[in-house]
DRENRONU-525490 format. One line per 10 residues: number of its first residue (from 1); for each residue x, y, z of N, C-alpha, C. Coordinates in steps of 0.2 Angstrom, whole numbers, padded with zeros to 4 digits. Example, Ala and Ser with C-alpha at 12.3 -4.5 7.8 and 13.67 -1.06 7.14 Angstrom:
! residues 2
1) 0066 -0028 0039 0062 -0022 0039 0066 -0016 0039; 0064 -0011 0035 0068 -0005 0036 0064 0000 0039
This chain:
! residues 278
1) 0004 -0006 0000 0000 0000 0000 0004 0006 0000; 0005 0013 -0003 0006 0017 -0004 0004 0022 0002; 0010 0028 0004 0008 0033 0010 0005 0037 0008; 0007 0039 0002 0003 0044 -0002 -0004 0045 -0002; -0008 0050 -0006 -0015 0051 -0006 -0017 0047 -0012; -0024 0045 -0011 -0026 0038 -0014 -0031 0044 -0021; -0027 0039 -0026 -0027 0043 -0033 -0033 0040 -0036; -0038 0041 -0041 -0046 0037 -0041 -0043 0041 -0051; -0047 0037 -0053 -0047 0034 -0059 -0049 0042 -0063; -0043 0044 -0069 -0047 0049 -0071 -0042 0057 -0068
11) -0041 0057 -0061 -0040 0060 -0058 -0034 0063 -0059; -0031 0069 -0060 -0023 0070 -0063 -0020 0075 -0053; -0013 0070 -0052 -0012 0070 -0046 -0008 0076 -0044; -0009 0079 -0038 -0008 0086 -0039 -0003 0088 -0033; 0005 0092 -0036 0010 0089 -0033 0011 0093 -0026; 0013 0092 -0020 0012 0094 -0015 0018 0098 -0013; 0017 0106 -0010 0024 0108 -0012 0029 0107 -0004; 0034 0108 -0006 0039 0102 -0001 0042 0108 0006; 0041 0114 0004 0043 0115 0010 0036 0121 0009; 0031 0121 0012 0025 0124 0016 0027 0132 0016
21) 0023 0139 0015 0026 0146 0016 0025 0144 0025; 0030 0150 0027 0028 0151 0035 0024 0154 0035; 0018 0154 0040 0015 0160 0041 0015 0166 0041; 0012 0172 0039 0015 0178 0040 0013 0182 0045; 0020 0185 0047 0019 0189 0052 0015 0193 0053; 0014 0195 0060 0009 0201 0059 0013 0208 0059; 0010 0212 0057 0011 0218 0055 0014 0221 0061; 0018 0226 0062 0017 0228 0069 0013 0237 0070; 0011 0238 0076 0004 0241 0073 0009 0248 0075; 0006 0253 0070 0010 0262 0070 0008 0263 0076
31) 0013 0269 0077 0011 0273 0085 0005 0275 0086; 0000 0276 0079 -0005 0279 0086 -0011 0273 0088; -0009 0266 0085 -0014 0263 0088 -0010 0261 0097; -0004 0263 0098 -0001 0262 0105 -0002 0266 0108; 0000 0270 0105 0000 0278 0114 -0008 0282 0111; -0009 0283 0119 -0017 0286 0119 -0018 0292 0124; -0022 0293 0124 -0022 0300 0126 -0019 0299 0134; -0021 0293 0137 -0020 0292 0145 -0013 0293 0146; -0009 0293 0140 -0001 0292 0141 0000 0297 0143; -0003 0302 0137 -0001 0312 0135 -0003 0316 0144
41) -0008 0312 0147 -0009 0313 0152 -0004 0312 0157; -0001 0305 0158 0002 0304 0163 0009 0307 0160; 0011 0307 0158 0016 0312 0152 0016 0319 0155; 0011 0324 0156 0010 0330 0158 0011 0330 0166; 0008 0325 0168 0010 0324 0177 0017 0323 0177; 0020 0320 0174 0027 0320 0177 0032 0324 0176; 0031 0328 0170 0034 0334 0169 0036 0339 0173; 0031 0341 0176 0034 0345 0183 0038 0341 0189; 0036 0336 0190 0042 0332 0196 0049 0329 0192; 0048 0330 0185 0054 0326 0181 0060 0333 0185
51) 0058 0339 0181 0059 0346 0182 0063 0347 0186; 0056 0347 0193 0058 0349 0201 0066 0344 0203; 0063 0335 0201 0071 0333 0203 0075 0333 0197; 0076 0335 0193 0083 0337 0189 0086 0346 0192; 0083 0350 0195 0082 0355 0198 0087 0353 0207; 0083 0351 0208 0086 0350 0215 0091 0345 0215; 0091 0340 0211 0096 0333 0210 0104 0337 0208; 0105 0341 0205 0109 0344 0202 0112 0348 0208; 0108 0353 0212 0109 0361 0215 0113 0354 0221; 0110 0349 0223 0111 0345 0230 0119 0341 0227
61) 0117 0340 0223 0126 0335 0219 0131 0342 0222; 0130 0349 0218 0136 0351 0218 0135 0354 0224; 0133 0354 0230 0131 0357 0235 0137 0350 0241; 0135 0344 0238 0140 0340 0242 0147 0339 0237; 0147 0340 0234 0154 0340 0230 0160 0346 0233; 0156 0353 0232 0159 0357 0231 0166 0358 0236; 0162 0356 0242 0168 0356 0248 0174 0351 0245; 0174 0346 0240 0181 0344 0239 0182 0344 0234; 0181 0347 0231 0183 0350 0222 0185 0357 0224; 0189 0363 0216 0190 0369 0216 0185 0370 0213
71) 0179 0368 0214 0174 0374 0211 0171 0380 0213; 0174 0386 0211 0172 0391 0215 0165 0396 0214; 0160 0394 0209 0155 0396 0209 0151 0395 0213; 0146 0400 0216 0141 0401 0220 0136 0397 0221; 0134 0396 0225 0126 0392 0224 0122 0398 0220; 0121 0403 0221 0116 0406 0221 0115 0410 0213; 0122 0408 0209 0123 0410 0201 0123 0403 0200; 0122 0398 0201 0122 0390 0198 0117 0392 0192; 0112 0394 0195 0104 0394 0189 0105 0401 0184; 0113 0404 0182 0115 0406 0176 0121 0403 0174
81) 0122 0399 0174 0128 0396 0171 0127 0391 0168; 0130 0394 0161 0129 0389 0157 0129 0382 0158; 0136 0379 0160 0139 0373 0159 0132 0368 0165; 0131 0372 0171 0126 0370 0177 0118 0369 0174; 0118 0374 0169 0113 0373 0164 0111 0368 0161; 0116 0365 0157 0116 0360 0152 0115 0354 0157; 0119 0353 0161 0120 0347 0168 0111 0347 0169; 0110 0353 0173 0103 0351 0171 0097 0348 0169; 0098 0352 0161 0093 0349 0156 0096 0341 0154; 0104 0342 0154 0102 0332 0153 0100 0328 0158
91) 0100 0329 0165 0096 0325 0168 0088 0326 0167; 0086 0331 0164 0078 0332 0163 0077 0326 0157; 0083 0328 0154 0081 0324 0148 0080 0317 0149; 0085 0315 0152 0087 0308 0156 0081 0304 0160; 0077 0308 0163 0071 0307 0167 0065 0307 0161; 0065 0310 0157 0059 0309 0151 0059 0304 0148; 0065 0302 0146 0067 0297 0141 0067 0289 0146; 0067 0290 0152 0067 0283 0155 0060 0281 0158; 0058 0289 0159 0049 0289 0159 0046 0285 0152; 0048 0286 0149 0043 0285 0141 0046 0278 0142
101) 0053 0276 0142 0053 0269 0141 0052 0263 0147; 0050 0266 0152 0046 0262 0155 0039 0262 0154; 0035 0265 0153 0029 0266 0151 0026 0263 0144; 0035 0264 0141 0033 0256 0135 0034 0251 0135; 0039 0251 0141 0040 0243 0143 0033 0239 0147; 0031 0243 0149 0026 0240 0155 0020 0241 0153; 0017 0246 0149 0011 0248 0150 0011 0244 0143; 0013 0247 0137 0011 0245 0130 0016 0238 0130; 0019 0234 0134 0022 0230 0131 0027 0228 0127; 0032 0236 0123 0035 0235 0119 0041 0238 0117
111) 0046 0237 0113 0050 0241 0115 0051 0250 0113; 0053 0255 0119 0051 0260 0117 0051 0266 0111; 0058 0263 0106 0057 0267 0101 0052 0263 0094; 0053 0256 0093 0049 0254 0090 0039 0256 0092; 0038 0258 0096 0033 0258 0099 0031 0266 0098; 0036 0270 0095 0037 0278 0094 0036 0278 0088; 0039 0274 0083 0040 0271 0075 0044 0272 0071; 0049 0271 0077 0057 0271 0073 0059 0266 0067; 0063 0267 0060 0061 0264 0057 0068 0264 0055; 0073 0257 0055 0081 0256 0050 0081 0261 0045
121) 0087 0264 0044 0088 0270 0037 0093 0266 0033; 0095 0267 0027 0102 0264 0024 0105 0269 0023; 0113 0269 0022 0116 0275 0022 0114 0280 0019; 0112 0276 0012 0107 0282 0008 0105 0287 0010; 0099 0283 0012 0093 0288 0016 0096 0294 0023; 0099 0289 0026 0105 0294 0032 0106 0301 0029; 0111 0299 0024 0115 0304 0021 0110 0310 0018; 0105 0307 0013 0100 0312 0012 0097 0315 0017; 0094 0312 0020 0092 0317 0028 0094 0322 0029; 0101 0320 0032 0107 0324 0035 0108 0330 0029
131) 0108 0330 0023 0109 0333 0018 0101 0338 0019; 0096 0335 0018 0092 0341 0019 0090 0345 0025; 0094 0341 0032 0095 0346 0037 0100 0350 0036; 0106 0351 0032 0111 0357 0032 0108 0361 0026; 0104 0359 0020 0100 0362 0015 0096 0367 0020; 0090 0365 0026 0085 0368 0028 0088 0374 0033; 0095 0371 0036 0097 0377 0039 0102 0381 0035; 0105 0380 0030 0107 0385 0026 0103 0389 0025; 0096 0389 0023 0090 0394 0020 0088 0397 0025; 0088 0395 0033 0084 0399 0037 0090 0404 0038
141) 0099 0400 0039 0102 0406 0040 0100 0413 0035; 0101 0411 0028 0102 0416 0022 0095 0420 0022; 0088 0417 0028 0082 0421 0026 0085 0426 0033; 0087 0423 0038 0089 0429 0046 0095 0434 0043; 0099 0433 0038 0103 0437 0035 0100 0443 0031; 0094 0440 0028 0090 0446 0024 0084 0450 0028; 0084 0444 0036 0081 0451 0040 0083 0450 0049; 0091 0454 0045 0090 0454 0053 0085 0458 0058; 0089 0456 0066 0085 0456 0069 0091 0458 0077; 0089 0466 0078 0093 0471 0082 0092 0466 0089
151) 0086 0463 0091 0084 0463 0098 0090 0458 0102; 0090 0457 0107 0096 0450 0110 0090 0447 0113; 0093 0441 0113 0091 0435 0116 0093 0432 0120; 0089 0427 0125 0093 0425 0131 0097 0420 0127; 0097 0416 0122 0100 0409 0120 0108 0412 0120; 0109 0419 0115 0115 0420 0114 0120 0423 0120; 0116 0424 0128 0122 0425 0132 0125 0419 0133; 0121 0413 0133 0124 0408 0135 0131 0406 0134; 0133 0410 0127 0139 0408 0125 0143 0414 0129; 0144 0409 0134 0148 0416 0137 0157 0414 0139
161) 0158 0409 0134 0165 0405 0134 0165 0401 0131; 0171 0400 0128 0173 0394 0124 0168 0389 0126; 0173 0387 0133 0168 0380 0133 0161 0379 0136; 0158 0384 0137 0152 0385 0138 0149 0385 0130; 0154 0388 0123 0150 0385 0118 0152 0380 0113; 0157 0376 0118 0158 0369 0114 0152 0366 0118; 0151 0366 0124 0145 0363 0129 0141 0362 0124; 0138 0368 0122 0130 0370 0120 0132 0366 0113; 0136 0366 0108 0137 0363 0101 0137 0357 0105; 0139 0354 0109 0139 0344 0107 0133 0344 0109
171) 0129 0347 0116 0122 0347 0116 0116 0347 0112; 0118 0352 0107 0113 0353 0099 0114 0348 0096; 0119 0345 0095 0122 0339 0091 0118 0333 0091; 0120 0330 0100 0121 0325 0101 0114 0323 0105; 0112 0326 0110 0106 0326 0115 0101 0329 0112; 0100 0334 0111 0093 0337 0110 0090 0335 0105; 0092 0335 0099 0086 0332 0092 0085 0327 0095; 0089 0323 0098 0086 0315 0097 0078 0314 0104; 0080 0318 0108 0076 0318 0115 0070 0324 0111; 0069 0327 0109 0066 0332 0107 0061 0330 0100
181) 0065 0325 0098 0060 0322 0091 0057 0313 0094; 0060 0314 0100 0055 0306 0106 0050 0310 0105; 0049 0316 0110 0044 0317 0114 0039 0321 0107; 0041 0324 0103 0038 0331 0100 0033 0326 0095; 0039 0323 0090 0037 0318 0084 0035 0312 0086; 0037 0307 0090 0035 0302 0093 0031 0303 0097; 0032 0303 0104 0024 0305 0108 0020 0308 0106; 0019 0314 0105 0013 0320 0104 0012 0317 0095; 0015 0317 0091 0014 0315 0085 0008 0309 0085; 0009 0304 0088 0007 0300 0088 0000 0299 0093
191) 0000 0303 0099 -0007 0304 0101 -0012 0309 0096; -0008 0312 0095 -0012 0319 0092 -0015 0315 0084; -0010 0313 0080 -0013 0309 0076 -0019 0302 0074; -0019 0300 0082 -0024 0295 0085 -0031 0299 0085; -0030 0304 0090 -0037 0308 0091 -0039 0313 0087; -0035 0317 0083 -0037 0322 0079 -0034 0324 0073; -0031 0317 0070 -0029 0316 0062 -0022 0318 0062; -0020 0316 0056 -0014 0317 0053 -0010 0326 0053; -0016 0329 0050 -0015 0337 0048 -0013 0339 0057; -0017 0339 0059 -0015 0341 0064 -0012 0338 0068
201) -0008 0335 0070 -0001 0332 0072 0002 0334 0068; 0002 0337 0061 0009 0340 0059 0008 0347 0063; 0003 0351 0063 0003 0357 0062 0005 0358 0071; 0000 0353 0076 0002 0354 0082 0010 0353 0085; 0011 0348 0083 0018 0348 0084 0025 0352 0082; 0022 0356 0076 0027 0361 0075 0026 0368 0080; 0019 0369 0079 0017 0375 0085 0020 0374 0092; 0021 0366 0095 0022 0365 0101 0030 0365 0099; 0034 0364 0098 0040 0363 0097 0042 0369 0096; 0039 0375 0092 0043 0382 0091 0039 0386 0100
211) 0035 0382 0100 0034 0386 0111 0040 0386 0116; 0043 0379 0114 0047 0376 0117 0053 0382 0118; 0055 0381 0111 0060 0388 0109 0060 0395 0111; 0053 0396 0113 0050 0403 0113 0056 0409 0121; 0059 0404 0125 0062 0407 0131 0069 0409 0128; 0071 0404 0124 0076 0403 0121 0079 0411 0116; 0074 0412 0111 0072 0416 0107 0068 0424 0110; 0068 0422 0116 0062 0429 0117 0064 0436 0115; 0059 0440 0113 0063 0443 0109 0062 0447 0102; 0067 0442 0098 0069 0439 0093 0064 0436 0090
221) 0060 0440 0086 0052 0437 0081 0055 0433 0076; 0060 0435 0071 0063 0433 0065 0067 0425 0068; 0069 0423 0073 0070 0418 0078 0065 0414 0079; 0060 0415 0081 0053 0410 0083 0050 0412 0077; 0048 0413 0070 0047 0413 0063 0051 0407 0061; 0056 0409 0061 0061 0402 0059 0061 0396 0063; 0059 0394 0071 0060 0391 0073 0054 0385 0071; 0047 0389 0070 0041 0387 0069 0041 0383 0061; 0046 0386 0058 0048 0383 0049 0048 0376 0050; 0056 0379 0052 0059 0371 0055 0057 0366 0061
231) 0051 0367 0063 0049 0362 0067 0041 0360 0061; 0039 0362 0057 0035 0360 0052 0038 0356 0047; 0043 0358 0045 0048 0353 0040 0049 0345 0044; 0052 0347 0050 0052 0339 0054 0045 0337 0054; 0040 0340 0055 0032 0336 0057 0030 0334 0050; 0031 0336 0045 0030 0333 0038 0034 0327 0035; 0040 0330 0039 0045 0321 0035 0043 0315 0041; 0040 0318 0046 0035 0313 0050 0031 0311 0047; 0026 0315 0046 0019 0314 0043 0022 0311 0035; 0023 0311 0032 0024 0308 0027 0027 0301 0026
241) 0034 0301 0029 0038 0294 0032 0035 0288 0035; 0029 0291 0040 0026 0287 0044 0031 0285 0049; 0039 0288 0049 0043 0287 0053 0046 0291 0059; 0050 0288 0065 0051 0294 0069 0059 0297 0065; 0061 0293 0062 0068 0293 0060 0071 0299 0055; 0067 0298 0051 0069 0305 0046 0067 0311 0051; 0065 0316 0054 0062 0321 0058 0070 0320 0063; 0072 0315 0066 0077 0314 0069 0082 0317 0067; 0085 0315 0059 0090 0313 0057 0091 0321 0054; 0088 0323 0050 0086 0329 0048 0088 0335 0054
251) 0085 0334 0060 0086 0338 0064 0092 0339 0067; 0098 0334 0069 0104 0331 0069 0109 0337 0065; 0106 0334 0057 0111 0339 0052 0108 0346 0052; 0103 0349 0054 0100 0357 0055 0105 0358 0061; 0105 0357 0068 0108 0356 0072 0117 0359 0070; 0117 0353 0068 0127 0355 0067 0126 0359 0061; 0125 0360 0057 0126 0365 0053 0126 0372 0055; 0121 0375 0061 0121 0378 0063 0125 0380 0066; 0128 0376 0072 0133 0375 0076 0140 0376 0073; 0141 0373 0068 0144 0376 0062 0148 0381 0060
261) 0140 0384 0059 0142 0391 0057 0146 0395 0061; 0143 0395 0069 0145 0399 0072 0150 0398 0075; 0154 0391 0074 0161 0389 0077 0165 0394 0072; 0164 0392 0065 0168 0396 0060 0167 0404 0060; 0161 0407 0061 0159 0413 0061 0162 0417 0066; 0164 0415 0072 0165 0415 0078 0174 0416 0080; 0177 0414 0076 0185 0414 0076 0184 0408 0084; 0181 0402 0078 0182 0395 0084 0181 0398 0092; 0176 0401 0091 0172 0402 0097 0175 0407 0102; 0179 0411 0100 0182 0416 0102 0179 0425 0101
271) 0175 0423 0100 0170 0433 0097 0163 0429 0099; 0162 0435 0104 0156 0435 0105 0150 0432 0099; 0147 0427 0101 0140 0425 0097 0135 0429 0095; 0135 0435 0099 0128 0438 0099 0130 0442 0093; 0138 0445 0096 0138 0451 0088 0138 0449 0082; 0142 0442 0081 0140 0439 0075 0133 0437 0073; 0128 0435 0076 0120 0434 0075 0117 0441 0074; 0117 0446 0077 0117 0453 0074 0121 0457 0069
């Protein structure tokens, strides 16, 4: 007897293929079927206690250090100095970024950037990015160039030393777009386009992200003009990409370009920044 299937008179036998498809996987679902509004909520409640302890965690560090270091800066000038600044904002940063990823790990089940819709680029694509982030800040320079803008702002006292604005360039570089395009393009992008469409998660998150700047810049209208541009350009290469990546990547090379400019503009960071931007 044969193990095969039993062939009946007539019948033309029909060949069985040898190795079966796998199943196909399932999709994985875009951000905004993950993050929901209760996140954006619990999101906003931690903001302030993220804040208050990056505020006090830092002022208490160098409050017990100080006595056995030559640090001679005051307690009460901490909260204008640059470099105590920066120290700062990275730990705020640092508390947002381990909020989110807990909250993906636990709540949503998943890992935090893929769950935000981070997506592989090929060099290609990198290098394109990165190219129309020095593209998009070459034009905003050349458009601040046709109109300047007499007022100061507070961003430019910050350089108020070399390494006060080597600080600030690896910061622009390195931490901020990436912590800045979590929360802006990836969280809020991804609520906002859950509850209230596509159009509006570009349009709010650009609004939201040139507010961000607005302490930065105050002032300075031709500054938060330009800042609201380029926080449009990243929420469109979002909204269109369906990625968190391009807006990232993009923002990376706007960043150094800028930074850039003002290393070389600057006599390598040795002339005042503000003269040069006026």
């Amino acid at each position: 007897m044969s193990d095969g299937p039993e062939i009946f008179p007539g019948q033309t036998p029909t060949a069985l293929p040898e190795n079966p498809p796998p199943p196909t996987a399932a999709l994985p679902l875009p951000p905004r079927e993950i993050w929901k509004f209760r996140d954006l909520l619990l999101f906003l409640t931690f903001l302030p206690f993220a804040l208050f302890v990056s505020d006090v965690g830092v002022l208490g560090g160098y409050s017990i250090l100080h006595p056995f270091t030559k640090w001679r800066l005051r307690l009460d000038l901490l909260q204008t100095d640059t470099i105590f600044l920066l120290i700062q904002q990275c730990c705020f940063y640092l508390l947002i970024v381990t909020f989110l990823f807990l909250l993906a790990r636990f709540q949503h089940r998943r890992p935090l950037w893929k769950s935000l819709g981070w997506s592989r680029l090929t060099i290609k694509q990198i290098s394109g990015y990165l190219a129309g982030g020095i593209a998009l800040a070459a034009a905003m320079t050349l458009a601040l160039a046709l109109l300047p803008d007499k007022q100061e702002f507070p961003l430019e006292k910050l350089f108020n030393s070399r390494t006060a604005s080597f600080a600030i360039g690896a910061f622009a570089i390195s931490v901020a777009p990436v912590v800045e395009e979590l929360v802006f393009r990836g969280l809020l992008f991804a609520i906002f386009e859950r509850v209230l469409g596509l159009n509006f998660a570009v349009i709010a998150t650009a609004i939201l992200f040139a507010g961000l700047h607005i302490p930065e810049y105050w002032h300075a209208w031709n500054h938060m003009a330009m800042i609201l541009v380029v926080g449009l350009a990243f929420s469109l290469a979002r909204g269109a990409s369906g990625s968190l990546a391009p807006s990232t990547i993009l923002h990376i090379g706007y960043n150094a370009l800028i930074i850039t400019f003002l290393f070389f503009s600057t006599q390598h960071f040795r002339v005042t920044v503000g003269s040069w931007i006026r």
